[in-house]
PDB file of N, CA, C and O in Angstrom:
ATOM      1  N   UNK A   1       9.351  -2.678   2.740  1.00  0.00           N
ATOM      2  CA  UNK A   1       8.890  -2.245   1.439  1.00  0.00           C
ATOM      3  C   UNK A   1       9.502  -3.098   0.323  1.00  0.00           C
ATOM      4  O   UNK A   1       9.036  -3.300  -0.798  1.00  0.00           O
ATOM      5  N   UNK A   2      10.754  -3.602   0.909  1.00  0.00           N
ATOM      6  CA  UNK A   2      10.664  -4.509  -0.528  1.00  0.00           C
ATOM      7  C   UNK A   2      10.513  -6.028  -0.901  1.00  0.00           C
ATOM      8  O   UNK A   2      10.601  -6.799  -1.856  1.00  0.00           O
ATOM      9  N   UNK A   3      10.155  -5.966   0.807  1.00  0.00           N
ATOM     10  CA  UNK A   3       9.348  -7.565   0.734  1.00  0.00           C
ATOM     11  C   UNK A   3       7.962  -7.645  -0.276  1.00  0.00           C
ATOM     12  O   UNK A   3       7.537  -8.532  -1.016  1.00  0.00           O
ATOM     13  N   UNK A   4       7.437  -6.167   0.095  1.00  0.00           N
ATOM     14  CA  UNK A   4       6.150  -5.956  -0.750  1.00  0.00           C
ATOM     15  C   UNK A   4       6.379  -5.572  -2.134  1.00  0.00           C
ATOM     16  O   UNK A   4       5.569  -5.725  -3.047  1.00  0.00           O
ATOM     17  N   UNK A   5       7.819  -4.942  -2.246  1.00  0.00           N
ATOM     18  CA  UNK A   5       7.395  -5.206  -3.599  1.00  0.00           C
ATOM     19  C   UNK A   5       7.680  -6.154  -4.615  1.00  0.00           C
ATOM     20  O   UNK A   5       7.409  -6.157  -5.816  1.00  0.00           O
ATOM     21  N   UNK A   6       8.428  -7.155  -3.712  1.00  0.00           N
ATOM     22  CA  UNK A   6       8.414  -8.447  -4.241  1.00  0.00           C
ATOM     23  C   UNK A   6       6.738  -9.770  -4.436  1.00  0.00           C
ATOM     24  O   UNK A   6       6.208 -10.482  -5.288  1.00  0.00           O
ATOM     25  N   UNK A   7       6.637  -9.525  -3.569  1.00  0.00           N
ATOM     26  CA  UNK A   7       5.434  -9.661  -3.586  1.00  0.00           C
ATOM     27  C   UNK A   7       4.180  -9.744  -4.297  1.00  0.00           C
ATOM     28  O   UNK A   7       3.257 -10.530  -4.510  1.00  0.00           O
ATOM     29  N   UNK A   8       4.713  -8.149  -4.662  1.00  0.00           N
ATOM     30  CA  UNK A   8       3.104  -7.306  -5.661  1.00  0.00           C
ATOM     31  C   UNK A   8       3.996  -7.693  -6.781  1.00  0.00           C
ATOM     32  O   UNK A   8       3.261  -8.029  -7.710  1.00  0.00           O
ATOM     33  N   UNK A   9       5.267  -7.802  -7.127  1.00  0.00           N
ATOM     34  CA  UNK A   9       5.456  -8.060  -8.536  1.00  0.00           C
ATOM     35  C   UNK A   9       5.148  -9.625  -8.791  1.00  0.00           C
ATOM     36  O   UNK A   9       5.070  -9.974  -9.969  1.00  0.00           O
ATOM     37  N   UNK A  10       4.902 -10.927  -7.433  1.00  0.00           N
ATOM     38  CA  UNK A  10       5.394 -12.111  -7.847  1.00  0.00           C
ATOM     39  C   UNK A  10       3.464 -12.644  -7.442  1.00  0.00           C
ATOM     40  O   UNK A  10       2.965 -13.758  -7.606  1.00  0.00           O
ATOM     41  N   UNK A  11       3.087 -11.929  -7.138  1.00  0.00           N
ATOM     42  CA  UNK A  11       1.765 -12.078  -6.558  1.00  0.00           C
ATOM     43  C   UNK A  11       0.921 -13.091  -7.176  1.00  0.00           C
ATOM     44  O   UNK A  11       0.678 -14.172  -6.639  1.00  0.00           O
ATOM     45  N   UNK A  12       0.481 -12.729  -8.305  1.00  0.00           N
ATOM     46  CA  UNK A  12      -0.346 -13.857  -9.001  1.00  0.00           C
ATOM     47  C   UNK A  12       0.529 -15.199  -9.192  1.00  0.00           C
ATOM     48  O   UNK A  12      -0.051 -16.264  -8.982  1.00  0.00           O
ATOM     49  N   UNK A  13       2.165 -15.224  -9.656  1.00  0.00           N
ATOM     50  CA  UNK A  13       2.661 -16.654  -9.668  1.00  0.00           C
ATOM     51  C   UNK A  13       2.452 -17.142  -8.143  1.00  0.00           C
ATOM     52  O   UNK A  13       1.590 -18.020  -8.099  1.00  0.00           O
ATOM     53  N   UNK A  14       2.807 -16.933  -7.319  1.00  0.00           N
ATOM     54  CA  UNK A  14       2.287 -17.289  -5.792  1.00  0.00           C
ATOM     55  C   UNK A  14       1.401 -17.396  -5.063  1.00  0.00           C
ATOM     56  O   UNK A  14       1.271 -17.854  -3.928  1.00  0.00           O
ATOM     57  N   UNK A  15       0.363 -16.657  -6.223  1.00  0.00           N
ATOM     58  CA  UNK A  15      -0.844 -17.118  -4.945  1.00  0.00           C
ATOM     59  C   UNK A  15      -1.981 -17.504  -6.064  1.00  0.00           C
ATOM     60  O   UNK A  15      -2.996 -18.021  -5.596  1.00  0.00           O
ATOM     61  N   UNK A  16      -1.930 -17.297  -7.632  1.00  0.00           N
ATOM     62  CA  UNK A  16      -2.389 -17.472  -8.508  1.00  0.00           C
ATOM     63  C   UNK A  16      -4.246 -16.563  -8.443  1.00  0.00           C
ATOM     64  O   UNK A  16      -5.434 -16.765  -8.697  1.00  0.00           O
ATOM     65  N   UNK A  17      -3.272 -15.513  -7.902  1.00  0.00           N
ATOM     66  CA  UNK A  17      -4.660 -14.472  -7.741  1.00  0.00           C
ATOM     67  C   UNK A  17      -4.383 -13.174  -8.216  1.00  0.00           C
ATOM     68  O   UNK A  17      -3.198 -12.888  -8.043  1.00  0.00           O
ATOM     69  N   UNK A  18      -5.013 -12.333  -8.724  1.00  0.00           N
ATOM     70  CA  UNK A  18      -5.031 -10.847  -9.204  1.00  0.00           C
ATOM     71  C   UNK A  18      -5.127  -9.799  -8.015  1.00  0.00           C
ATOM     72  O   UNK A  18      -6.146  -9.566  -7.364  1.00  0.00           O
ATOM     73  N   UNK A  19      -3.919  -9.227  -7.854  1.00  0.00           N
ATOM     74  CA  UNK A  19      -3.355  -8.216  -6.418  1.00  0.00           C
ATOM     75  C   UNK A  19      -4.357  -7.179  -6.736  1.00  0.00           C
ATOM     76  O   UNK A  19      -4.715  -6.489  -5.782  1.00  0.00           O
ATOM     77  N   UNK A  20      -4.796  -6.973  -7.705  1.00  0.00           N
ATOM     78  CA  UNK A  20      -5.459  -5.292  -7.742  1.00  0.00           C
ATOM     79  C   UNK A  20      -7.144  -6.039  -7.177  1.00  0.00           C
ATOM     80  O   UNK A  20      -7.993  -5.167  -6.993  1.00  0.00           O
ATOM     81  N   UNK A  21      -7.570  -7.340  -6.943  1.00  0.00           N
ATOM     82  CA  UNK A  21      -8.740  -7.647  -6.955  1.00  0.00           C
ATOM     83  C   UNK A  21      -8.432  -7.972  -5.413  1.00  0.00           C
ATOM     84  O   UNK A  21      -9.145  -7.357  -4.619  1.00  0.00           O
ATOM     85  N   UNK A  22      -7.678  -8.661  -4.983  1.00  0.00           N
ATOM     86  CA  UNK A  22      -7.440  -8.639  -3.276  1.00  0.00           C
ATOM     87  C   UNK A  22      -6.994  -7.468  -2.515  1.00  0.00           C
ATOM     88  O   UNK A  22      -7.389  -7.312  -1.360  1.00  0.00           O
ATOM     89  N   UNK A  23      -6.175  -6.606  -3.095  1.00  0.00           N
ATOM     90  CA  UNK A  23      -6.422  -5.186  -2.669  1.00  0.00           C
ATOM     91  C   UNK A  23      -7.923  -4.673  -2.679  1.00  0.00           C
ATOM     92  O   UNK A  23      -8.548  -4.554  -1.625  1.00  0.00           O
ATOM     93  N   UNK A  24      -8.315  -4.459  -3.559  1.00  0.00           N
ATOM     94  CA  UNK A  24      -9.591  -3.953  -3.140  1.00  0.00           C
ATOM     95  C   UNK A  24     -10.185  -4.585  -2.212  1.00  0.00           C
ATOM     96  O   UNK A  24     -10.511  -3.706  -1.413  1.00  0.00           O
ATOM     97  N   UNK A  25     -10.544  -5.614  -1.807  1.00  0.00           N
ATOM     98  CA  UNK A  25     -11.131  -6.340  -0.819  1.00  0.00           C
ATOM     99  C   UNK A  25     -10.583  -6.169   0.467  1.00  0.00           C
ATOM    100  O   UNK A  25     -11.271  -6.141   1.487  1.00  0.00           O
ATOM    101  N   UNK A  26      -9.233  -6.043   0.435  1.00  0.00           N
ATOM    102  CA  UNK A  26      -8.988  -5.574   1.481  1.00  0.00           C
ATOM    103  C   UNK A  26      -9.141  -4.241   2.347  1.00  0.00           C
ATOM    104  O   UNK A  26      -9.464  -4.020   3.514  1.00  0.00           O
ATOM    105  N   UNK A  27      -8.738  -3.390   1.175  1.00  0.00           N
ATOM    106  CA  UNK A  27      -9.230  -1.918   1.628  1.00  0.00           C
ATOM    107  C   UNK A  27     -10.865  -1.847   1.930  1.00  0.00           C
ATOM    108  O   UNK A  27     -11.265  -1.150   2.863  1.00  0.00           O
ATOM    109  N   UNK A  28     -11.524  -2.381   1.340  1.00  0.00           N
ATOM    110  CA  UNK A  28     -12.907  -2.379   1.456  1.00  0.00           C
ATOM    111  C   UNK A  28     -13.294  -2.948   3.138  1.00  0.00           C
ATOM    112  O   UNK A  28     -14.178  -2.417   3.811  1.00  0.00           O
ATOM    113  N   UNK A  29     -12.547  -3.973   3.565  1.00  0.00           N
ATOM    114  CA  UNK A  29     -12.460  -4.061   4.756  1.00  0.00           C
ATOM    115  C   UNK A  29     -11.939  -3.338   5.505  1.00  0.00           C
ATOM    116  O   UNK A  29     -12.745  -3.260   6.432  1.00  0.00           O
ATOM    117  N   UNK A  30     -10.996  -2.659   5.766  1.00  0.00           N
ATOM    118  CA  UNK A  30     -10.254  -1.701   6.498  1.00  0.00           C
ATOM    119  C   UNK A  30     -11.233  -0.636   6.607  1.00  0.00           C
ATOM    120  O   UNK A  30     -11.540  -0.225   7.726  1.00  0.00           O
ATOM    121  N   UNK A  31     -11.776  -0.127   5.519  1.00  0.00           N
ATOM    122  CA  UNK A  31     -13.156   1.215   5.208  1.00  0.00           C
ATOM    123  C   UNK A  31     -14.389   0.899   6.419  1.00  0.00           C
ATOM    124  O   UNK A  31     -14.954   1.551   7.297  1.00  0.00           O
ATOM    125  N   UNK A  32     -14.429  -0.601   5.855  1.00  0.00           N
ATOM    126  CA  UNK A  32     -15.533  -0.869   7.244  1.00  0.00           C
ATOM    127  C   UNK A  32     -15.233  -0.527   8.895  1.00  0.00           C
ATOM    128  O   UNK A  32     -15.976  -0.041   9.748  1.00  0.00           O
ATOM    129  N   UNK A  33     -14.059  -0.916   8.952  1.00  0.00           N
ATOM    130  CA  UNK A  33     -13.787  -1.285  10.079  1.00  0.00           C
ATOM    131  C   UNK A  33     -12.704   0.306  10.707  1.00  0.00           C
ATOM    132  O   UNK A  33     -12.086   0.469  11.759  1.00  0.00           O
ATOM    133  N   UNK A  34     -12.847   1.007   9.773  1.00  0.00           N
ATOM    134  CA  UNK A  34     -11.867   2.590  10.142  1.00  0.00           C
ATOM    135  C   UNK A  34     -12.057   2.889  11.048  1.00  0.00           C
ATOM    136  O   UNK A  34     -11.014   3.330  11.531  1.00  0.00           O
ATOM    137  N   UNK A  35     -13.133   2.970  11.952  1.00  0.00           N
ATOM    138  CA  UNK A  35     -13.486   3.483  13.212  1.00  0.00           C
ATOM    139  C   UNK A  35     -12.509   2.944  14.529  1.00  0.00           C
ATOM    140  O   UNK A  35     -12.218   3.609  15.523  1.00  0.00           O
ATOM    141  N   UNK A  36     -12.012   1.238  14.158  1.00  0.00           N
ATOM    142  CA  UNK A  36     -11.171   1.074  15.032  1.00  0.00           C
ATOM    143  C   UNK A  36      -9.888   1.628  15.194  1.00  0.00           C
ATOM    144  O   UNK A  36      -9.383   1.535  16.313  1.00  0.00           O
ATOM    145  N   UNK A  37      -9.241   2.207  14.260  1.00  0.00           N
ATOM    146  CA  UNK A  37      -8.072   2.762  13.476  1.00  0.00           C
ATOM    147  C   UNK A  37      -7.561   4.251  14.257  1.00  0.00           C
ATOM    148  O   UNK A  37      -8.104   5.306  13.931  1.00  0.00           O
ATOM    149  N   UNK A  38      -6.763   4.229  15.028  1.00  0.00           N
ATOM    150  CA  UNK A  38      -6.175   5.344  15.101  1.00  0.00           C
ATOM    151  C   UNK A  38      -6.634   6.651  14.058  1.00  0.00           C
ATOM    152  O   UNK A  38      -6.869   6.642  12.850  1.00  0.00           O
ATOM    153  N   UNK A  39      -6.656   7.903  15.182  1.00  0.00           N
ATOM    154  CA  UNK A  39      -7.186   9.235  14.080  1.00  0.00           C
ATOM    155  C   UNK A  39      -6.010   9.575  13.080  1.00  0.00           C
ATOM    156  O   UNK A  39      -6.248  10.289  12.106  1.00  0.00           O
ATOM    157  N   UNK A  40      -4.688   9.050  13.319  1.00  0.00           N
ATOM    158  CA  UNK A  40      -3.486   9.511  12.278  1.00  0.00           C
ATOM    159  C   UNK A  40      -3.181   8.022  11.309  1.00  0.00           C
ATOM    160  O   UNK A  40      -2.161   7.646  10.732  1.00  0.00           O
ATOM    161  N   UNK A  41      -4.620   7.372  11.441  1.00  0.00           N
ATOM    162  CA  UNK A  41      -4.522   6.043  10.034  1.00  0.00           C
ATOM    163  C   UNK A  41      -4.834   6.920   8.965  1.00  0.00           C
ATOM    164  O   UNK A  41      -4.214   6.933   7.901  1.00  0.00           O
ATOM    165  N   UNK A  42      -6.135   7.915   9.341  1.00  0.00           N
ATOM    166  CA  UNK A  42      -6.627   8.347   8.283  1.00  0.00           C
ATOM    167  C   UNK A  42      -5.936   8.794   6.813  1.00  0.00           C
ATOM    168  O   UNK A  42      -6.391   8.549   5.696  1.00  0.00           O
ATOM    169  N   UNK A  43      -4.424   9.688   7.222  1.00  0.00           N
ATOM    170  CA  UNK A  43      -3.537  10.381   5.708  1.00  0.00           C
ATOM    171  C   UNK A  43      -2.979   9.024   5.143  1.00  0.00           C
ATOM    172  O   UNK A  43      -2.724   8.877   3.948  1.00  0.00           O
ATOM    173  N   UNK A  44      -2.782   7.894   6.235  1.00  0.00           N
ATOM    174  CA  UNK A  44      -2.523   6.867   5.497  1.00  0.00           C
ATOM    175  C   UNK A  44      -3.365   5.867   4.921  1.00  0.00           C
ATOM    176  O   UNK A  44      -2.853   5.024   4.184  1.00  0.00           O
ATOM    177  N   UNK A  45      -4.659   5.850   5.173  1.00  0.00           N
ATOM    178  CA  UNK A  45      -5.378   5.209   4.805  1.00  0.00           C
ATOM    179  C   UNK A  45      -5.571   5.457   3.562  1.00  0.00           C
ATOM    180  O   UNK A  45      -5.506   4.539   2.744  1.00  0.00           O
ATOM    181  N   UNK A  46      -5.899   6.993   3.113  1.00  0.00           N
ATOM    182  CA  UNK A  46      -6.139   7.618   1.813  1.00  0.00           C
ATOM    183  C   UNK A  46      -4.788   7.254   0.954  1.00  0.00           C
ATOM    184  O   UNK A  46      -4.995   6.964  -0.225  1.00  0.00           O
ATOM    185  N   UNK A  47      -3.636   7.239   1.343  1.00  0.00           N
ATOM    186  CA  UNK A  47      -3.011   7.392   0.421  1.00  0.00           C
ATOM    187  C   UNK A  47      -2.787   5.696  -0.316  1.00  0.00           C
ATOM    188  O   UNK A  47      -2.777   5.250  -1.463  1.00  0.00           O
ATOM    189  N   UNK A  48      -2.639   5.163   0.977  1.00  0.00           N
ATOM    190  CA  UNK A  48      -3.062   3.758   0.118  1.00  0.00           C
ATOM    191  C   UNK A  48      -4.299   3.208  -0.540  1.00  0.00           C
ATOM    192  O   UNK A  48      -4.249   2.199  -1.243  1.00  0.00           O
ATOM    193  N   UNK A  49      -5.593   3.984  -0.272  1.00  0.00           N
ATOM    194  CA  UNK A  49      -6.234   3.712  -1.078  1.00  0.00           C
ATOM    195  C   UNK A  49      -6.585   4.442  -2.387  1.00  0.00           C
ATOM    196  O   UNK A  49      -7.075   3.714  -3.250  1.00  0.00           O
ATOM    197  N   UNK A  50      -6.446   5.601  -2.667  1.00  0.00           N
ATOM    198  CA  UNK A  50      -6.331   6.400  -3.628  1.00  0.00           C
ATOM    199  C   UNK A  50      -4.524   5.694  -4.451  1.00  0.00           C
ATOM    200  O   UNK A  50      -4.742   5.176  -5.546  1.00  0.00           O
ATOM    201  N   UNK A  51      -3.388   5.669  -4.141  1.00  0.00           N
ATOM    202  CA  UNK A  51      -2.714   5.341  -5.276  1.00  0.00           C
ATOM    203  C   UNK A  51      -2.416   3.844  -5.065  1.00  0.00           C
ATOM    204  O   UNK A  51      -1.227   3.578  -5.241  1.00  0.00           O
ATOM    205  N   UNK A  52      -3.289   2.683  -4.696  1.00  0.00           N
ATOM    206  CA  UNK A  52      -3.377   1.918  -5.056  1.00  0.00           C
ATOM    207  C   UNK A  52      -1.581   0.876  -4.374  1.00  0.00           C
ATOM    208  O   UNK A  52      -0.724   0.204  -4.948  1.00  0.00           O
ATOM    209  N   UNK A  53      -1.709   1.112  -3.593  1.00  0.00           N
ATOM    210  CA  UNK A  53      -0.252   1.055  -3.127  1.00  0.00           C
ATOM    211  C   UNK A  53       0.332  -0.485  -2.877  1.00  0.00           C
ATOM    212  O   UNK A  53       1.464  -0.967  -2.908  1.00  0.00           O
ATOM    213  N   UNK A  54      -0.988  -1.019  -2.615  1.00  0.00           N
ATOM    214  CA  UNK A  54       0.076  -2.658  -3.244  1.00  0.00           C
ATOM    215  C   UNK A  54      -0.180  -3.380  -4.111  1.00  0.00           C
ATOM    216  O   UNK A  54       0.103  -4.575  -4.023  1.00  0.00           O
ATOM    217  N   UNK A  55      -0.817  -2.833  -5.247  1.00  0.00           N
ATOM    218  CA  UNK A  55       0.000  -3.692  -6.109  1.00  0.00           C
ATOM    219  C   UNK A  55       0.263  -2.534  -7.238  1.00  0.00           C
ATOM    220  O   UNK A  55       0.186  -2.750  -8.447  1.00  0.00           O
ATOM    221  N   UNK A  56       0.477  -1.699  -6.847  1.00  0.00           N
ATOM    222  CA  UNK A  56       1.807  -0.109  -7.634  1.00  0.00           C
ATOM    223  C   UNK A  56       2.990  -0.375  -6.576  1.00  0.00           C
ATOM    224  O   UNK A  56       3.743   0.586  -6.733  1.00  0.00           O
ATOM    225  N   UNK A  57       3.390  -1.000  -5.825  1.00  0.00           N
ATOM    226  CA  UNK A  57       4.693  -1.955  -5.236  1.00  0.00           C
ATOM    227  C   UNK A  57       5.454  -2.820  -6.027  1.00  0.00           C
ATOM    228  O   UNK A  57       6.318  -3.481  -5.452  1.00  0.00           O
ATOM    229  N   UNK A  58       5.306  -2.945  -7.220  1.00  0.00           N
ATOM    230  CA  UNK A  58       5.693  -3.876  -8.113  1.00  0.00           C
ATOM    231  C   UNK A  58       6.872  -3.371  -8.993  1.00  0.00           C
ATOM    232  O   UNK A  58       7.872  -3.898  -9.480  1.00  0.00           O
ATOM    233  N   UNK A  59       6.152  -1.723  -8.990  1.00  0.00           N
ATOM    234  CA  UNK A  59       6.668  -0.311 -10.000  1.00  0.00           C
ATOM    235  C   UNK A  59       7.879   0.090  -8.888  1.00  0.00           C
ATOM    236  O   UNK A  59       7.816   0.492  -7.726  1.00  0.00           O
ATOM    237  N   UNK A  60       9.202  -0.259  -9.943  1.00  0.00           N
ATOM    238  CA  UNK A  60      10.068   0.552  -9.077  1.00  0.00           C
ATOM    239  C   UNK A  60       9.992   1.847  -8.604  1.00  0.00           C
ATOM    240  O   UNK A  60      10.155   2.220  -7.442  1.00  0.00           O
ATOM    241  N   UNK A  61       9.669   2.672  -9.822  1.00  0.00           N
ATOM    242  CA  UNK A  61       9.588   3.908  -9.613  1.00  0.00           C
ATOM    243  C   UNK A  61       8.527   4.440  -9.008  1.00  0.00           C
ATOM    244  O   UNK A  61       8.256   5.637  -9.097  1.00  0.00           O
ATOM    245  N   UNK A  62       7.545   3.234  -8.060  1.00  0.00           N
ATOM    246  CA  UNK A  62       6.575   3.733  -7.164  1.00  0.00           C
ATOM    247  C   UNK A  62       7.434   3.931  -5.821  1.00  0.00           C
ATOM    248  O   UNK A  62       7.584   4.874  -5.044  1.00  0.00           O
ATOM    249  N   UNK A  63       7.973   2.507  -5.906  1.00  0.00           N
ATOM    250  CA  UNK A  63       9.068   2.251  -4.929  1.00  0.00           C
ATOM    251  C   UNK A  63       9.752   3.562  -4.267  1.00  0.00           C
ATOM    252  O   UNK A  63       9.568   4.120  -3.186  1.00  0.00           O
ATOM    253  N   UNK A  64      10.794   3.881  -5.583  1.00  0.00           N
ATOM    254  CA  UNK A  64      11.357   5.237  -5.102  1.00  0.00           C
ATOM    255  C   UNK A  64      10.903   6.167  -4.736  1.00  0.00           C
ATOM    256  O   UNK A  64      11.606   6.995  -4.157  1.00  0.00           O
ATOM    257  N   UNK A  65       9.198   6.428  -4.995  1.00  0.00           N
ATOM    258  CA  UNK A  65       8.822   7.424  -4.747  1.00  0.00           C
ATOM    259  C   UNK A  65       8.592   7.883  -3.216  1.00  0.00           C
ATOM    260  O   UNK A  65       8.843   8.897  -2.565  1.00  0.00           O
ATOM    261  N   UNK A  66       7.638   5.907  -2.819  1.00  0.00           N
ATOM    262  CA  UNK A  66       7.658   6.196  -1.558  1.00  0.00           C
ATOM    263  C   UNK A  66       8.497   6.257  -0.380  1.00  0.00           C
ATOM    264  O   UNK A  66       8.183   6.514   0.782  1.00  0.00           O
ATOM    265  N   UNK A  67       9.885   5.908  -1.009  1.00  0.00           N
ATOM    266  CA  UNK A  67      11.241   5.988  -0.302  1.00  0.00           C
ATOM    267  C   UNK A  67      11.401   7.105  -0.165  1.00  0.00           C
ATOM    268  O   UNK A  67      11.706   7.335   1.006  1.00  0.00           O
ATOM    269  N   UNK A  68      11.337   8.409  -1.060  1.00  0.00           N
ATOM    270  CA  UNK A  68      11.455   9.359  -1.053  1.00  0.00           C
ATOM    271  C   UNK A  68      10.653  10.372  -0.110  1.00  0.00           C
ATOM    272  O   UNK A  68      11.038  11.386   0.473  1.00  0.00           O
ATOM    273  N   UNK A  69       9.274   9.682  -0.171  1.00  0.00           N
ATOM    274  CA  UNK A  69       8.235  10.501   0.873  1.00  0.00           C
ATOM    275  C   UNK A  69       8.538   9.782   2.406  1.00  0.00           C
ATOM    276  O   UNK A  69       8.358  10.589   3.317  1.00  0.00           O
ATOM    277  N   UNK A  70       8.826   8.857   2.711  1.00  0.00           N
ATOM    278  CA  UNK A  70       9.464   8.403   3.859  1.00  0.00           C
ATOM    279  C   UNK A  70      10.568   9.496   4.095  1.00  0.00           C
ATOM    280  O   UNK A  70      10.548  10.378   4.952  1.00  0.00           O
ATOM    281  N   UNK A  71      11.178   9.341   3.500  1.00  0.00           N
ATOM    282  CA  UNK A  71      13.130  10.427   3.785  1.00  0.00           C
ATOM    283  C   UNK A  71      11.914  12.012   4.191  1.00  0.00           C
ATOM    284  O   UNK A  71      11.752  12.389   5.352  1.00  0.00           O
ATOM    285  N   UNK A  72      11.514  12.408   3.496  1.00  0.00           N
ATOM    286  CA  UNK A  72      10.961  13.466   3.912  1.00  0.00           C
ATOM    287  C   UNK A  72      10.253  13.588   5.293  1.00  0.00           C
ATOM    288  O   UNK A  72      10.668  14.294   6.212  1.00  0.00           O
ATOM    289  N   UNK A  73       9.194  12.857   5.327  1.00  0.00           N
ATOM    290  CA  UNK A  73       8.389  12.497   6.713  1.00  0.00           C
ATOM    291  C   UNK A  73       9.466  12.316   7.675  1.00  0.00           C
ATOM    292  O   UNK A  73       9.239  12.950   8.705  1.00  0.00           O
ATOM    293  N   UNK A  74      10.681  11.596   7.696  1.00  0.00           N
ATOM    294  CA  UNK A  74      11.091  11.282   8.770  1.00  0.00           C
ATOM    295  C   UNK A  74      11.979  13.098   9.374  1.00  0.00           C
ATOM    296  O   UNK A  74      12.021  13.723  10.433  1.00  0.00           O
ATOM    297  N   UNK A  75      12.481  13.278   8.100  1.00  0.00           N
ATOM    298  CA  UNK A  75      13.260  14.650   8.251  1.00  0.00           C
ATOM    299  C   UNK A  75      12.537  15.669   8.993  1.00  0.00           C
ATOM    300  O   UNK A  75      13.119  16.590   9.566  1.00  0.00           O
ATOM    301  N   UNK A  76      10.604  15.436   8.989  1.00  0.00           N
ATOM    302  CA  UNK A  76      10.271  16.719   9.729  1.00  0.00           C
ATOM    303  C   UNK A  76      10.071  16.068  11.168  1.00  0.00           C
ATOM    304  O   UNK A  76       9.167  16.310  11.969  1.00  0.00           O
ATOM    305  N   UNK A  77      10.672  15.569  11.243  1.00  0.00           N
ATOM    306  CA  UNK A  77      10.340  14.667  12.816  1.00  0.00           C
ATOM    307  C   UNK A  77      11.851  15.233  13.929  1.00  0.00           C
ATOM    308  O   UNK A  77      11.959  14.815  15.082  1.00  0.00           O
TER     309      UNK A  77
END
């Protein structure tokens, strides 16, 4: 996670492209192709595509958040 959010913050100097426009393209592929995807991609699929999750990787305080929902997930395990 914080390769990515190095990444999503350094994204356009490195690749000289707009992360919120290759995200979409990507998810848009993944949508196509969901059927290959494990039935427990699905809560993750949504959540990265609904909050937009790489390039809100940039936002520390996305960061923490999803650090935070990790610590939880792992705790009910």
């Amino acid at each position: 996670m914080f390769i990515d959010h190095f990444l999503s913050k350094n994204f356009n100097k490195l690749f000289n492209k707009d992360i919120e426009i290759i995200e979409k393209r990507i998810l848009d592929e993944v949508e196509k192709n969901r059927n290959i995807f494990p039935k427990g991609f699905d809560s993750i699929f949504k959540w990265l595509n609904n909050k937009n999750v790489m390039s809100n990787y940039k936002d520390i305080e996305f960061l923490e958040r999803a650090f935070q929902g990790l610590a939880r997930n792992y705790k009910k395990r």
